[in-house]
C-alpha positions as CSV (number, residue, x, y, z in Angstrom):
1,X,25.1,66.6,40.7
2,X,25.1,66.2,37.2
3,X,27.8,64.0,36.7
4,X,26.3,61.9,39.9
5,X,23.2,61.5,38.0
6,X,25.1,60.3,35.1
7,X,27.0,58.2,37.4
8,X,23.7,56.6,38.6
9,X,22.0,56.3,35.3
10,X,25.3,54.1,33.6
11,X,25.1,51.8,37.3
12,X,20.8,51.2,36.8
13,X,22.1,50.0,32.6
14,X,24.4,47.8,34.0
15,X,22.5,46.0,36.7
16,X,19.7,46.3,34.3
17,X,22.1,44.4,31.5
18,X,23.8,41.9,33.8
19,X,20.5,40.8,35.1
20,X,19.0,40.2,31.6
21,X,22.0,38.2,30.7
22,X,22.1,35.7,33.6
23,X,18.6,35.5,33.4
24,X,19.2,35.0,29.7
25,X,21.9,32.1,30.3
26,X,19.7,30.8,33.2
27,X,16.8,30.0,31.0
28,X,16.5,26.5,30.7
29,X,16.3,24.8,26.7
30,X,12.9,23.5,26.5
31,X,13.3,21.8,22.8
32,X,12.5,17.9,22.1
33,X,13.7,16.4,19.2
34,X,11.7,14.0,17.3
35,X,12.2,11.1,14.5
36,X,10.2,9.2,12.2
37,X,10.3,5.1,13.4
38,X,10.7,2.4,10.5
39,X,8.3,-1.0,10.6
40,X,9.6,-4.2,12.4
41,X,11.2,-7.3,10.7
42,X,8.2,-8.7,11.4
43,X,6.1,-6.3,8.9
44,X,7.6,-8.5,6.2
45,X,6.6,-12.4,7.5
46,X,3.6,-12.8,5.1
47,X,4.8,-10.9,2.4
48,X,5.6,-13.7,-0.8
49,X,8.5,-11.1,-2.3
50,X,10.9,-13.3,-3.9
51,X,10.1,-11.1,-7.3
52,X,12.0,-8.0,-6.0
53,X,15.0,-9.7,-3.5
54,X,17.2,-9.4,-5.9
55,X,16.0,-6.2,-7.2
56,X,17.8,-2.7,-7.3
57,X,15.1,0.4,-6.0
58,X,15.8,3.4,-6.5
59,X,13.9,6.3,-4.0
60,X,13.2,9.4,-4.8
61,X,14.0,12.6,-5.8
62,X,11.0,12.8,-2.7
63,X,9.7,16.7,-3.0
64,X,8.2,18.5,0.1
65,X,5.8,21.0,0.0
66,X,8.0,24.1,1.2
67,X,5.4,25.1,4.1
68,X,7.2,21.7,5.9
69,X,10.5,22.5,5.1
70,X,11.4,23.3,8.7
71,X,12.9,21.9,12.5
72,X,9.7,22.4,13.9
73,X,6.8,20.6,13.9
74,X,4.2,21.9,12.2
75,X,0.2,21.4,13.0
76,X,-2.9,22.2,10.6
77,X,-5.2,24.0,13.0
78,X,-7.6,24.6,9.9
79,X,-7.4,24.1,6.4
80,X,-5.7,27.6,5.8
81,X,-4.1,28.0,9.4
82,X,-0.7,26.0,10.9
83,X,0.6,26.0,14.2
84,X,4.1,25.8,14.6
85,X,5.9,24.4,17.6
86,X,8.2,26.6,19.8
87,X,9.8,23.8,21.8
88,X,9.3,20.6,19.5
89,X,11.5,19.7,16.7
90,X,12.2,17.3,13.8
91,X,16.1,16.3,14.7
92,X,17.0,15.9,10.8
93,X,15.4,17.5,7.8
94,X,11.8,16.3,7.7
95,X,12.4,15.2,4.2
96,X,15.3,13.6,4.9
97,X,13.9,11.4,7.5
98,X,10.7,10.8,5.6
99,X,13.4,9.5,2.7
100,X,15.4,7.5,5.0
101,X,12.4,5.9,6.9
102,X,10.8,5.1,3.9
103,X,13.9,3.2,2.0
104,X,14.2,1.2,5.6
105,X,10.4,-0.1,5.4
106,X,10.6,-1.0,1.4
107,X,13.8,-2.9,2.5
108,X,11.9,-4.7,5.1
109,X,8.7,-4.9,3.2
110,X,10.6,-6.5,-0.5
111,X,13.1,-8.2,1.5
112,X,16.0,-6.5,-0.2
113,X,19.0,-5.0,0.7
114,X,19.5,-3.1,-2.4
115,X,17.5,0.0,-2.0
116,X,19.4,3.0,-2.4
117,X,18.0,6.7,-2.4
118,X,18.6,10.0,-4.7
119,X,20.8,11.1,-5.7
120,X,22.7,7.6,-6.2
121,X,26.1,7.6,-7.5
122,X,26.7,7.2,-11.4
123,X,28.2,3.5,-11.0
124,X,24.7,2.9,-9.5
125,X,21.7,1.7,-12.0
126,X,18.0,0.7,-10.3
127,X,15.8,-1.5,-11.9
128,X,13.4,0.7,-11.1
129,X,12.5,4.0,-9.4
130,X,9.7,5.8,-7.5
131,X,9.7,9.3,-7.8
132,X,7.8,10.7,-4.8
133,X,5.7,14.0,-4.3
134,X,4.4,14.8,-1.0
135,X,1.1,17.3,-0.4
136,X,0.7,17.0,2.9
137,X,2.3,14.6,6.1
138,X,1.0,16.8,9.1
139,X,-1.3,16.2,12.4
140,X,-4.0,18.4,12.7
141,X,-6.5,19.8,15.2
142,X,-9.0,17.0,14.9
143,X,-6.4,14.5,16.2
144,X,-5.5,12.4,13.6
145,X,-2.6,12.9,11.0
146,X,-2.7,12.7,7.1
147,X,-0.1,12.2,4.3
148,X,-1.0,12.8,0.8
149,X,1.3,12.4,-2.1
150,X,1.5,11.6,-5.9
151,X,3.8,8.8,-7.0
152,X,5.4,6.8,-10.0
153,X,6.9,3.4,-10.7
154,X,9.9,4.2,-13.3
155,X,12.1,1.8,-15.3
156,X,15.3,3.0,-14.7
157,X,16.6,1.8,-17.6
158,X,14.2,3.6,-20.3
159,X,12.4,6.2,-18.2
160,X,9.4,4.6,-18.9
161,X,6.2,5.1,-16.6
162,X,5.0,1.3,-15.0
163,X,2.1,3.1,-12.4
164,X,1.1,6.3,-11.4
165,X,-0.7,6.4,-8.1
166,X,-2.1,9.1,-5.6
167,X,-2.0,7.6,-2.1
168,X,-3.7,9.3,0.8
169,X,-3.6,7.8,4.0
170,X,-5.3,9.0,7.6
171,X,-4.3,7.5,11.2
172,X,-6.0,8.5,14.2
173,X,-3.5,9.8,16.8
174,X,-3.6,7.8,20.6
175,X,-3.3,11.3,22.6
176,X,-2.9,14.9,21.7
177,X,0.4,15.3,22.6
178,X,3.6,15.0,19.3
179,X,4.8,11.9,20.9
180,X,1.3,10.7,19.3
181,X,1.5,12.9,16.5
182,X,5.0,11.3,15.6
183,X,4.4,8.0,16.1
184,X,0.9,8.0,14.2
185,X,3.2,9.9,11.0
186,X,5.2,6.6,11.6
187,X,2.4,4.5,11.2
188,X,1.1,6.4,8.0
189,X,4.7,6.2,6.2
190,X,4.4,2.2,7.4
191,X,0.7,2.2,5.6
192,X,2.0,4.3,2.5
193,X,5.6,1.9,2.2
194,X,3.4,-1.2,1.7
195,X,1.4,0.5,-1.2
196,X,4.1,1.3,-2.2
197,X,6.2,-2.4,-2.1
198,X,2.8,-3.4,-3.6
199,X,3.4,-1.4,-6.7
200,X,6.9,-2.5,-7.1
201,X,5.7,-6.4,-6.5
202,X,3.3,-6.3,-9.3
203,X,5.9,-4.5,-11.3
204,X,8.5,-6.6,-10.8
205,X,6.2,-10.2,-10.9
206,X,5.2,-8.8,-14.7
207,X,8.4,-8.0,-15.6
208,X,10.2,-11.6,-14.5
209,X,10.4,-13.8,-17.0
């Protein structure tokens, strides 16, 4: 009897385990993958750039606060309390993206090709340089999303500081949903990039002989 209970008791772990496991392998992945989307040719049409097409910029190093160093979205629900997504995702490094994204909108927005981001090899040399530090680029509970960050205007070539700013930028999101939460982040990296080629335009109109 004793070895029949055994018997019985090794059987019920076994169903017990097999049915975890196909249940396990039967469970559907439920994660959506999300990207930052650069402005349109057509952001650059009334923009007078001819200073800064011929121009070398130089982007970043571009510093994240750690709290968004993360695949998953993350929401401020208050000012000292985050949600973070189970299911929705950034499909690069936020940081990355935000880098890339931003170095395709300054290309559009100064009409340049030459826009390169850090670390650029040794043969490269910018004219000039923005060093970027982010605070915040989040949605929060009140539906609208926010990017904060302090940034400089550099002269590559002597280090020297051409404009400190402080940029803080808010855009309403169109639904509660990270679809809208995404593409209103877009639309706030769009708003910052063209404070940005600002800078760089007055920069470089000073500079030209």
């Amino acid at each position: 009897m004793e070895r029949f209970l055994h018997s019985l008791a090794v059987l019920a772990l076994a169903c017990l385990m097999m049915t975890g496991c196909v249940s396990f392998l039967a469970r559907p992945d439920s994660s959506r993958f999300f990207t930052l989307t650069p402005l349109a040719e057509t952001d650059a049409a009334a923009r007078n750039s001819s200073a800064t097409q011929q121009l070398f910029l130089g982007i970043g190093p571009v510093k994240f606060p750690a709290y968004l160093d993360r695949d998953e979205l993350v929401t401020r629900i208050t000012q000292n309390r985050f949600e973070i997504s189970e299911t929705d995702r950034w499909i690069e490094p936020l940081e990355e993206n935000f880098t890339r994204v931003l170095a395709q909108n300054l290309s559009v927005l100064l009409r340049s090709d030459r826009i390169a981001w850090y670390p650029w090899q040794n043969s490269q040399r910018p004219s000039y340089q923005v060093e970027i530090e982010v605070l915040r680029f989040e949605p929060n509970a009140a539906q609208d999303v926010q990017l904060s960050a302090r940034w400089a205007v550099i002269d590559s070539s002597n280090k020297q500081l051409l404009s400190v700013k402080e940029s803080r930028v808010i855009r309403q999101t169109k639904a509660k949903s990270s679809e809208a939460s995404v593409a209103a982040l877009s639309e706030a990296l769009g708003d910052f990039s063209r404070e940005i080629a600002d800078a760089v335009q007055a920069v470089a109109g000073q500079r030209k002989p």
